[in-house]
ROBATI-115510 format. One record per residue (C-alpha): z, x, y; residue in three letters. Coordinates in pm, whole numbers, plus 32768, in hexadecimal, padded with zeros to 4 digits. Layout:
N
ZXYala;...
***
This chain:
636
C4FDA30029EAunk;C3D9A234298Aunk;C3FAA2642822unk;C567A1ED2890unk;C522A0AF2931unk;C416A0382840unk;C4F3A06326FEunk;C62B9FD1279Eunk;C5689EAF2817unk;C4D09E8226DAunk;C5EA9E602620unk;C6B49DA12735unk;C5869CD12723unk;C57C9C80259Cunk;C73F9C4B2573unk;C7169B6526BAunk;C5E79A842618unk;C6B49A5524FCunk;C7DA9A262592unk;C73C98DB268Funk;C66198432559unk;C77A980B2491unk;C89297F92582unk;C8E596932503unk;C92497042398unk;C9C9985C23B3unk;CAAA97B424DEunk;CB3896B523E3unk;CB5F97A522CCunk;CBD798CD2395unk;CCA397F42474unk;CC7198032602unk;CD3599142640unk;CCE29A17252Aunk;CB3B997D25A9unk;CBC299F92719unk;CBF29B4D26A7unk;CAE59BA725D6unk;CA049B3426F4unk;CAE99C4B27C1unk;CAB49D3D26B3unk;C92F9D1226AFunk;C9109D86280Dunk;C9879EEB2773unk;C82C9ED326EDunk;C7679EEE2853unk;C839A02B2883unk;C858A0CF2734unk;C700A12B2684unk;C725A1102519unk;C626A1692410unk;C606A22022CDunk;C519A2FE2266unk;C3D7A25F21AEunk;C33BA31320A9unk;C1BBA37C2161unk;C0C7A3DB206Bunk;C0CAA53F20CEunk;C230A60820BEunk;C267A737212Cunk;C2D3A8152006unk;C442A89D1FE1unk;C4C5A9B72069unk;C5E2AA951FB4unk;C622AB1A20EDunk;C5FEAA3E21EEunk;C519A91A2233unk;C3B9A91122E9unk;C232A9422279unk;C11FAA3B22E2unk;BFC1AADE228Cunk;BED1AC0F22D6unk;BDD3ABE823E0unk;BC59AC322384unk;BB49AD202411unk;BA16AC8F24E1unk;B95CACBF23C7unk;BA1FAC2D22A2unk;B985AAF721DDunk;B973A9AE22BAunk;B983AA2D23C9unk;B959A95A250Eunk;B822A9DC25F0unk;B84DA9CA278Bunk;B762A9AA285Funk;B68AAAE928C8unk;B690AC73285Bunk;B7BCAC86276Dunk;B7BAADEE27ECunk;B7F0ADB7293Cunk;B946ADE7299Cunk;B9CDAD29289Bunk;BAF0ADF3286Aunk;BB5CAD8929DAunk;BBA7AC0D293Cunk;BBFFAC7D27AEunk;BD4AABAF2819unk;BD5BAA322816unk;BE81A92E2870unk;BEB0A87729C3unk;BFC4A8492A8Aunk;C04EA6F02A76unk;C041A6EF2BFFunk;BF66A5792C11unk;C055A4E12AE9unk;C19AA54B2B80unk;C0F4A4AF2CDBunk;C09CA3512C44unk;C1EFA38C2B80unk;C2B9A3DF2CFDunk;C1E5A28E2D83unk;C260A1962C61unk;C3CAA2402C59unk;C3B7A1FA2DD9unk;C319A0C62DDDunk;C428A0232CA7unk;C54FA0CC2D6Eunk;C4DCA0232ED4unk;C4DF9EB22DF9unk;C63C9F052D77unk;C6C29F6B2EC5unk;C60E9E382F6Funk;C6769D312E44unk;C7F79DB82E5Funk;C7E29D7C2FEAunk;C7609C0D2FC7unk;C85D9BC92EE7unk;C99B9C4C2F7Dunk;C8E79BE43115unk;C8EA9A7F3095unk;CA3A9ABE2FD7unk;CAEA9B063103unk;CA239A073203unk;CA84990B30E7unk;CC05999630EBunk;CC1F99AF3272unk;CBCA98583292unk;CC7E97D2315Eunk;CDF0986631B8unk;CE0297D4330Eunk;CE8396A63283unk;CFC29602327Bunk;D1119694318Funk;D18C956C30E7unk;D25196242FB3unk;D2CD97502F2Cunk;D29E97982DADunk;D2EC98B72CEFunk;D2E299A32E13unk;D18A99352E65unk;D16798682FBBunk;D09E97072F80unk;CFA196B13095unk;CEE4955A30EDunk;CD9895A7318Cunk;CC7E94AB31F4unk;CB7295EE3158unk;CBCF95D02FF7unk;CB4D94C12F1Eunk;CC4194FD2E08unk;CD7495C42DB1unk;CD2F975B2D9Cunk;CDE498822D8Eunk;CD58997B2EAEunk;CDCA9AD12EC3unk;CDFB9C152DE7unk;CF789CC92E80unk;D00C9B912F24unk;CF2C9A792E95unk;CF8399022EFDunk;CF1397C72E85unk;CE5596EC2F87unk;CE3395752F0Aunk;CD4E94922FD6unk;CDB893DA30FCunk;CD7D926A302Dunk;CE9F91702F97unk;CF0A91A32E3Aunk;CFF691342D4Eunk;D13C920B2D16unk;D0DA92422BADunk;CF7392AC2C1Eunk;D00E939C2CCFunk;D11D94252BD9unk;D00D94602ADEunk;CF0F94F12BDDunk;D03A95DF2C6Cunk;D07896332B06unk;CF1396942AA2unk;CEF897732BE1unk;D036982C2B9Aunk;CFAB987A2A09unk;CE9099042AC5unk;CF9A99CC2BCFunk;D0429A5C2A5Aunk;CF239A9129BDunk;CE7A9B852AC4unk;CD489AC62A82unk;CCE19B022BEAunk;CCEA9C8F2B9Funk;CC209C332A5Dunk;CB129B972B28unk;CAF79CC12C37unk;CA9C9DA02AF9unk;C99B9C9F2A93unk;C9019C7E2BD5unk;C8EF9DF52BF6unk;C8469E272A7Cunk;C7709CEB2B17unk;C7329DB92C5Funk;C6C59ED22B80unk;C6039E4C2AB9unk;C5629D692BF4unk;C3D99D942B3Dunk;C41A9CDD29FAunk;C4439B752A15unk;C53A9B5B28D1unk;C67A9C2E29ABunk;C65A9AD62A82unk;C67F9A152960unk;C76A9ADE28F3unk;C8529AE629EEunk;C861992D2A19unk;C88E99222896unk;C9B49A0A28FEunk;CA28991729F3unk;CA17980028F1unk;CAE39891280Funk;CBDA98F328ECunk;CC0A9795291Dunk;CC0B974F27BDunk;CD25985D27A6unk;CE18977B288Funk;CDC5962F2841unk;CE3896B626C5unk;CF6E97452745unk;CFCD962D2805unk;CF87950C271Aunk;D00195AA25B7unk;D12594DC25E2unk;D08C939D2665unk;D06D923B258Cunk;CF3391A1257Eunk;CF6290CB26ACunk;CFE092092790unk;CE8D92C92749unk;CDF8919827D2unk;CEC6917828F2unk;CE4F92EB293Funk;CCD192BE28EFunk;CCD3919F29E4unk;CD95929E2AF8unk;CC8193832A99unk;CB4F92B62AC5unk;CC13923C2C41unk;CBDF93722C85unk;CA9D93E52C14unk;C99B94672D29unk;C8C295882D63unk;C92696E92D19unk;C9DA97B02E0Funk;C99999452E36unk;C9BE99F82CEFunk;CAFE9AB32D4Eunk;CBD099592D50unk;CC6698B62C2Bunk;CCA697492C37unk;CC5195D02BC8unk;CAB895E32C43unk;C9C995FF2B60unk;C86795562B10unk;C8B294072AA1unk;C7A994562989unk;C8E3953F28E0unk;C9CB946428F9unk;C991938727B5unk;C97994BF26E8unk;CAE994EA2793unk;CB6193AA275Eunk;CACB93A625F4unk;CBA5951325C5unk;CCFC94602675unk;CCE2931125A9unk;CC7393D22443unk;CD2B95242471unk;CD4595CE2309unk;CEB9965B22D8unk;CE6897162188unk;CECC98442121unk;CD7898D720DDunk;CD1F98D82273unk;CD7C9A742282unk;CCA39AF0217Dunk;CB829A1221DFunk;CBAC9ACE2337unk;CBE49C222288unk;CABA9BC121A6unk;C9C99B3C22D6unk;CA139C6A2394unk;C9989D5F2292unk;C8909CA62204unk;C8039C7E23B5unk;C8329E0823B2unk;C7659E2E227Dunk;C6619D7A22E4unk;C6619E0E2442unk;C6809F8323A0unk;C5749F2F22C7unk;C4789EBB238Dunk;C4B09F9124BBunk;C488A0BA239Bunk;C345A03D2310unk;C2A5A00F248Funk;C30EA16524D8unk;C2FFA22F2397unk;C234A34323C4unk;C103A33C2363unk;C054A439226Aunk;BFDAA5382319unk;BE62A5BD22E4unk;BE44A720232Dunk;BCF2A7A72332unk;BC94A94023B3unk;BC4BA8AA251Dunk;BD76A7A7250Eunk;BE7FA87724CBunk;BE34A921238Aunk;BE64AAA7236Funk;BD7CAB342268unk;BD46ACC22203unk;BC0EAD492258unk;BB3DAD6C210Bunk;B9D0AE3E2103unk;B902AD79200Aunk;B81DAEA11FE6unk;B92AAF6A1F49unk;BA0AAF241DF2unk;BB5DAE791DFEunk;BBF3AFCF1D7Bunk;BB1EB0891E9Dunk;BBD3AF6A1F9Bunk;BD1DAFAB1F30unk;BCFEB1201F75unk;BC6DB0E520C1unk;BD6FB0112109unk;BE84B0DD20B9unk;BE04B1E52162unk;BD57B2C1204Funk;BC02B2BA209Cunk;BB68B33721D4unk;BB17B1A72220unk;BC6AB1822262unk;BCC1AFFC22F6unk;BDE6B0332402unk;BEF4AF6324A4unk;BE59AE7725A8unk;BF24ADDF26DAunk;BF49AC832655unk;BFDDAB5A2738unk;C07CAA7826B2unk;C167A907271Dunk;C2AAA8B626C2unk;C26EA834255Dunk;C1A6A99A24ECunk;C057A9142530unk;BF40A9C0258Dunk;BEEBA9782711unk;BD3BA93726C1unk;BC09A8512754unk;BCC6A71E26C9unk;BE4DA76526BDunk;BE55A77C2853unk;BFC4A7A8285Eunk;C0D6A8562923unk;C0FAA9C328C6unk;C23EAA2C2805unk;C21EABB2279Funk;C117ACA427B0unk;C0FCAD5B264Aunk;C06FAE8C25D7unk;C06DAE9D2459unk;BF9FAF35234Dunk;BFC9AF7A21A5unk;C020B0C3214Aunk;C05CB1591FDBunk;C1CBB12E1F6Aunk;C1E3B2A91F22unk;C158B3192050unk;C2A1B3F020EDunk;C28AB321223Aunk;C2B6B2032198unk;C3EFB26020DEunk;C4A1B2C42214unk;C467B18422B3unk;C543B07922DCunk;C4F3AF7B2188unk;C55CAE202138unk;C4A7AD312026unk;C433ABCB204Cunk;C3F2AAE81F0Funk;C293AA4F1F37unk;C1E0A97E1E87unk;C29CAA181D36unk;C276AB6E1DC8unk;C34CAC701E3Bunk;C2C4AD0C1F6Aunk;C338AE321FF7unk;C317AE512183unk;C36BAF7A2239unk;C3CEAF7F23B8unk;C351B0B624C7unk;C44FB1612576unk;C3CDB09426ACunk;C3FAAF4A25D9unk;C524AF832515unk;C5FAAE9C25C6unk;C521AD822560unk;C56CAD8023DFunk;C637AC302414unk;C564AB9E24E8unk;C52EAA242457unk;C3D5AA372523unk;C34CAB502483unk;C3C6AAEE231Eunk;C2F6A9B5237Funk;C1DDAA7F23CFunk;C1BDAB5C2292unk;C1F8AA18219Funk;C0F4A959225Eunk;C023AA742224unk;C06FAA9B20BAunk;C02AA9542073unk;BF0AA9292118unk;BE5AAA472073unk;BF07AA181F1Funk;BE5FA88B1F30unk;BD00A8DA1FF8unk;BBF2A8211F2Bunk;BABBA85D2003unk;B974A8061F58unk;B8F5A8EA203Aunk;B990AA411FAAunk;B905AB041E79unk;BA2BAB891E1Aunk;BBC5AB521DBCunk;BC6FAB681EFBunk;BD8DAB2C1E53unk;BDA3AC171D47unk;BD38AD071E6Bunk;BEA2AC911F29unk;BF28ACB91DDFunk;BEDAADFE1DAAunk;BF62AE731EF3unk;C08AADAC1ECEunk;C0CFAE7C1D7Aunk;C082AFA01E0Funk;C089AF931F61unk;C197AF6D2096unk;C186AE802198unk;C1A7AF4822DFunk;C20DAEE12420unk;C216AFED250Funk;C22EAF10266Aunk;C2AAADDC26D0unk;C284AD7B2866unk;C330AC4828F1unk;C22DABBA29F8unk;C309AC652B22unk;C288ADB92ACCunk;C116AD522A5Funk;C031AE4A2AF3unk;BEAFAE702B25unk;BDC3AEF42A54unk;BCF3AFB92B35unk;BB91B0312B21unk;BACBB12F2C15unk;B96FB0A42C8Cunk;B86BB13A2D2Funk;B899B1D82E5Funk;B9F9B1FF2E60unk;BA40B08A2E43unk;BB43B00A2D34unk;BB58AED52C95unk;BC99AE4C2BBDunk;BD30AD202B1Cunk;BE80ACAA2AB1unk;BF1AAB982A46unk;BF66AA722B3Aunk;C0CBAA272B8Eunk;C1CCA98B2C4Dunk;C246AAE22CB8unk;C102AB4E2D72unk;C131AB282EF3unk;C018AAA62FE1unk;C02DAB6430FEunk;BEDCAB0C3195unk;BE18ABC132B7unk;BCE9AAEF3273unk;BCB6A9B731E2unk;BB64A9943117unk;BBA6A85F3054unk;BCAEA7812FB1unk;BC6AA6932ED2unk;BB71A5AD2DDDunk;BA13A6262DD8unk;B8CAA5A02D4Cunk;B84DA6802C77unk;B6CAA6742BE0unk;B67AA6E62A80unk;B656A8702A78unk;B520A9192A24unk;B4E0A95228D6unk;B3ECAA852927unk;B462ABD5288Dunk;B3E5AC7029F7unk;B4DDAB9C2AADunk;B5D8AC562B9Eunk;B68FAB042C24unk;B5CEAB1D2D53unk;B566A99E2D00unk;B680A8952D39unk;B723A7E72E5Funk;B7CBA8B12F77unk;B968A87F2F66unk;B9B2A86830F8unk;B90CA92B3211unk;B8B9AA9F3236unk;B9F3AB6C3253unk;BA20AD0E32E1unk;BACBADBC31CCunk;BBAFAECD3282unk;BC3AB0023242unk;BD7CAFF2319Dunk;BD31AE583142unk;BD1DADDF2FC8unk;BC52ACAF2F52unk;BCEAABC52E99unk;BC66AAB72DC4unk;BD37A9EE2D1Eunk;BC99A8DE2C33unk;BDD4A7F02C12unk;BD19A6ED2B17unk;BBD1A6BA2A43unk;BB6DA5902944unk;BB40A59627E7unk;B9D7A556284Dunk;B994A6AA2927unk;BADBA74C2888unk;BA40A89E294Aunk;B9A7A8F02AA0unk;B8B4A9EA2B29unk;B951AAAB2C50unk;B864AB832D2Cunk;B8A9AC362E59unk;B74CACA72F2Aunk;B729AD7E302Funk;B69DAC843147unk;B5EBAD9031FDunk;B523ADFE30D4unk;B528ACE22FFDunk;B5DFADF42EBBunk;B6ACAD6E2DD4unk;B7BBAE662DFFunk;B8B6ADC12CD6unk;B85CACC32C0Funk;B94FAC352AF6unk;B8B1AB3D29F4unk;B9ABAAC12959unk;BAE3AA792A17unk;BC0AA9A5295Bunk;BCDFA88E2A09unk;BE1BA9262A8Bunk;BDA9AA862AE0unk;BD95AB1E2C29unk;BC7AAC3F2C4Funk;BC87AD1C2D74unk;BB6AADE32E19unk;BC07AF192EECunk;BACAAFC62FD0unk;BA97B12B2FBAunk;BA57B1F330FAunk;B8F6B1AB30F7unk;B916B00630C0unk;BA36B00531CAunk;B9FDAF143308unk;B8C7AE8F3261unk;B879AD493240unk;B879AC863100unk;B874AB2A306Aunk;B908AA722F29unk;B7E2A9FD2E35unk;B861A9002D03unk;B7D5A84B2BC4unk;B872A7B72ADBunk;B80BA7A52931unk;B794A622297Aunk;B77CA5822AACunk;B8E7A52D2B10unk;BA17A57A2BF0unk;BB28A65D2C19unk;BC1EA6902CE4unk;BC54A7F12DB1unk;BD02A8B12EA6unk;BC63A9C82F63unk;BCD2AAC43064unk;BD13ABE830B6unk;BE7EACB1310Dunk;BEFBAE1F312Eunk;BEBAAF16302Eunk;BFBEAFBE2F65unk;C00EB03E2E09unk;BF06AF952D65unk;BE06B0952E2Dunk;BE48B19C2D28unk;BDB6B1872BD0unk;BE89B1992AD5unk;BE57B29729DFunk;BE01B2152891unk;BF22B2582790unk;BF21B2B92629unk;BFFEB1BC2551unk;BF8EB23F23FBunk;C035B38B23F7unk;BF3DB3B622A2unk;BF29B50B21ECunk;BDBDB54A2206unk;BD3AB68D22DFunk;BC2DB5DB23A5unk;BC40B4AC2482unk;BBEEB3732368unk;BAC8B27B23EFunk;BBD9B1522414unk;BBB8AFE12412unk;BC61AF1B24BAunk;BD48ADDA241Eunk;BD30ACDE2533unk;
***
């Protein structure tokens, strides 16, 4: 809707500018009337966004099967790689997932929608309340004629002639003395405007203006409309005049000159600072035969510039993946060869990497510290050889990469996702990404590694979760107590029993000691009793750039023991603490820190346990030949 409104306006914006700077010269060579309707035709502009697509730097790469980008995700340890704050051991599989909800974006984005809709709907009732105080007043005058089946009023609140009304309009001329040609030509004008429907004409330009109620240029807009529209009748009516006859009527118009009425109307007022650039138009009007393709040619050449500008504002620009940005990288072990990596990775060593639960947003990114978007799918993927049996019996399609032909292969569970433009996305971001990775930082040819595994290798996607059915990754603690994480979405329901805290906090800098336990920060809220059968939720809705991650600690307030403690917890995750028999009615309290001293924004509570009590039992995605259970790392 934004996106919307700022294009449209944009390129409303540009067609009107030129259309009131040079009103003079393309009304004489376009001719009043043909002037008239291009104006009209420009207001199509505040509705209809128009742009083309500019080339960005970066392109994603062509698909032969579909369209879309995508990349592998890389181990903890993999070159480069981004160090939180405290243990890296502790419980830092609890927050391997990154992303955020766009929960405070779609709130500033529900305030400006709602704040731009409540000016429309307050602009469109000032305009039609004065329309109709303006109309109420003006038709209680006198009937002194009948023209064309339109009544003709005299009224002591008009200050010149004016058609009022949209289904049964009537012309109301002011209660004054005037000459019986005066008054033909004035009755005349009116009744062009009654034909033309110019009054219908304006009520669209008032509502584009009501619309559009934030950017000063719809205003302008909308009396250059009501200029030309005069421009339109004084051409129709004077084409056959002589010389002295256009006089005659310039000197009935200026009589009748005086401020403008309500924008609905259509009649003889106008600012007398238009009226020479009428008069000069009446006196000078240019009867070639040229006038239509001048319009046809003003009109496109206004579009063109309107497209192409609006286009250039809003091309997108190139985007600048990195691993923590949305970049998806295969996990590489520098202390082994690239041949010894490419077995591992395809499962033929006992260092086998495995398929990872990867979130990702709508365009196949990687959700990470600094690509804090909405979740779209939740993936599990992995490489596996091209010969391996499983492989051949799955579901295969293949994508054209980067000049390569790679061959992707689709679970049982994930089948129906083969068309899926996101996930096509996904693997050619990936692709790319790896296939163009120029780290100084590496010591070795990540992508001759990709390379390899493309050649011999299948991409395999074994799961793909819409964010409906994301679940928690659960983890038992000590003393019967479970921790978990998931995924933050629109989907998960706040029933609340207690409320611990809701929303920005000041967090300091977290320790840097390898001894630390999170016990050190600033307390989120008072203590709370965690009950039998209650879950704790904490959901960390946004982060900055700055403190990308937060410390999360939970302490026994009795005892002062850190009973879970998560490091490293992502924007857009919620991570749950569910008691064990021995933790239940205790009391406890909410300890936070951020990376650098900065501010994020939380909810905490607690509500009814239910599925999410049970662990989940871990499940084997490589269904690998080898006898004994591989040492496995993880991709993502």
């Amino acid at each position: 809707m934004i996106k919307w409104l700022l294009m449209t306006s944009l390129a409303g914006s540009i067609a009107s500018l030129f259309l009131i700077l040079f009103k003079s010269k393309l009304a004489v060579l376009c001719g009043g009337r043909r002037y008239y309707y291009v104006c009209l035709s420009m207001l199509l502009l505040f509705l209809v966004p128009l742009s083309i697509d500019m080339p960005p730097l970066y392109s994603y790469p062509s698909l032969i099967q579909g369209t879309g980008s995508a990349s592998l995700d890389a181990s903890p340890t993999a070159a480069g790689e981004r160090t939180a704050p405290g243990p890296s051991s502790s419980v830092a599989s609890v927050s391997q997932a990154a992303g955020a909800v766009q929960a405070p974006a779609r709130t500033a984005e529900a305030w400006i929608v709602g704040i731009w809709g409540s000016g429309a709907v307050v602009m469109l009732s000032f305009y039609f309340f004065n329309y109709f105080r303006f109309k109420r007043r003006a038709l209680r005058g006198i009937r002194i004629d009948q023209a064309d089946g339109l009544h003709v009023l005299a009224s002591h609140d008009v200050h010149a002639p004016m058609l009022i009304g949209f289904h049964k309009p009537q012309v109301v001329f002011p209660m004054k003395h005037m000459s019986m040609e005066d008054y033909q030509l004035a009755l005349k004008h009116e009744l062009i405007h009654y034909k033309q429907k110019d009054a219908w004409f304006k009520l669209a330009a008032v509502i584009v203006n009501c619309l559009h109620w934030f950017n000063p240029v719809s205003y302008m807009a909308l009396a250059n409309i009501s200029e030309a529209c005069e421009y339109a009748v004084d051409e129709k009516l004077s084409k056959s005049m002589k010389g002295v006859e256009k006089k005659r009527y310039s000197e009935m118009i200026l009589r009748f000159a005086s401020p403008t009425s309500p924008a609905f109307n259509s009649g003889l007022t106008q600012p007398k600072k238009q009226l020479y650039r009428r008069f000069k138009l009446i006196m000078s009007r240019n009867t070639g035969r040229n006038q239509a393709f001048v319009g046809i040619a003003a009109v496109v050449l206004i579009v063109a510039v309107a497209l192409l500008s609006t286009s250039v504002v809003f091309a997108k620009s190139s985007p600048t993946h990195t691993e923590y940005s949305g970049g998806i990288k295969t996990y590489y072990n520098t202390a082994q060869t690239l041949e010894q990596n490419v077995q591992s990775t395809l499962g033929h060593s006992a260092l086998r990497v495995v398929a990872a639960d990867l979130y990702i947003d709508e365009q196949g990114l990687k959700l990470d510290y600094f690509n804090r978007t909405a979740p779209y799918y939740k993936v599990g993927m992995q490489w596996m050889d091209k010969a391996d049996s499983a492989v051949a019996a799955m579901t295969q399609i293949e994508l054209s990469i980067q000049n390569r032909k790679v061959t992707v292969a689709f679970g049982e569970q994930a089948a129906a996702y083969k068309d899926d433009s996101v996930i096509k996305k996904m693997i050619a971001n990936q692709m790319d990404y790896e296939l163009k990775l120029d780290d100084k930082k590496l010591t070795y040819d990540h992508a001759a590694f990709v390379d390899e595994l493309i050649r011999r290798g299948a991409y395999v996607i074994h799961e793909v979760l819409p964010p409906e059915q994301f679940t928690f990754l659960l983890t038992p603690l000590q003393n019967g107590d479970r921790a978990g994480h998931k995924q933050l979405t629109d989907y998960d329901k706040k029933n609340k029993l207690t409320h611990v805290f809701s929303g920005n906090a000041k967090l300091p800098k977290s320790e840097l000691d390898p001894m630390a336990d999170g016990s050190k920060g600033v307390q989120l809220g008072k203590a709370f009793v965690l009950k039998a059968g209650e879950t704790l939720a904490m959901d960390v809705k946004a982060t900055t750039d700055n403190s990308p991650t937060i410390s999360l600690a939970v302490i026994d307030e009795a005892t002062g023991r850190v009973v879970y403690w998560s490091p490293v917890v992502t924007s857009g995750t919620r991570t749950i603490f569910v008691p064990g028999e021995s933790s239940a009615n205790r009391s406890f309290k909410i300890v936070a820190s951020g990376e650098q001293k900065d501010s994020a924004k939380l909810d905490i509570f607690t509500y009814p346990s239910r599925d999410e009590a049970h662990i989940q039992p871990p499940t084997k995605l490589n269904p690998g030949s080898l006898d004994s259970e591989p040492i496995q790392f993880k991709m993502g």
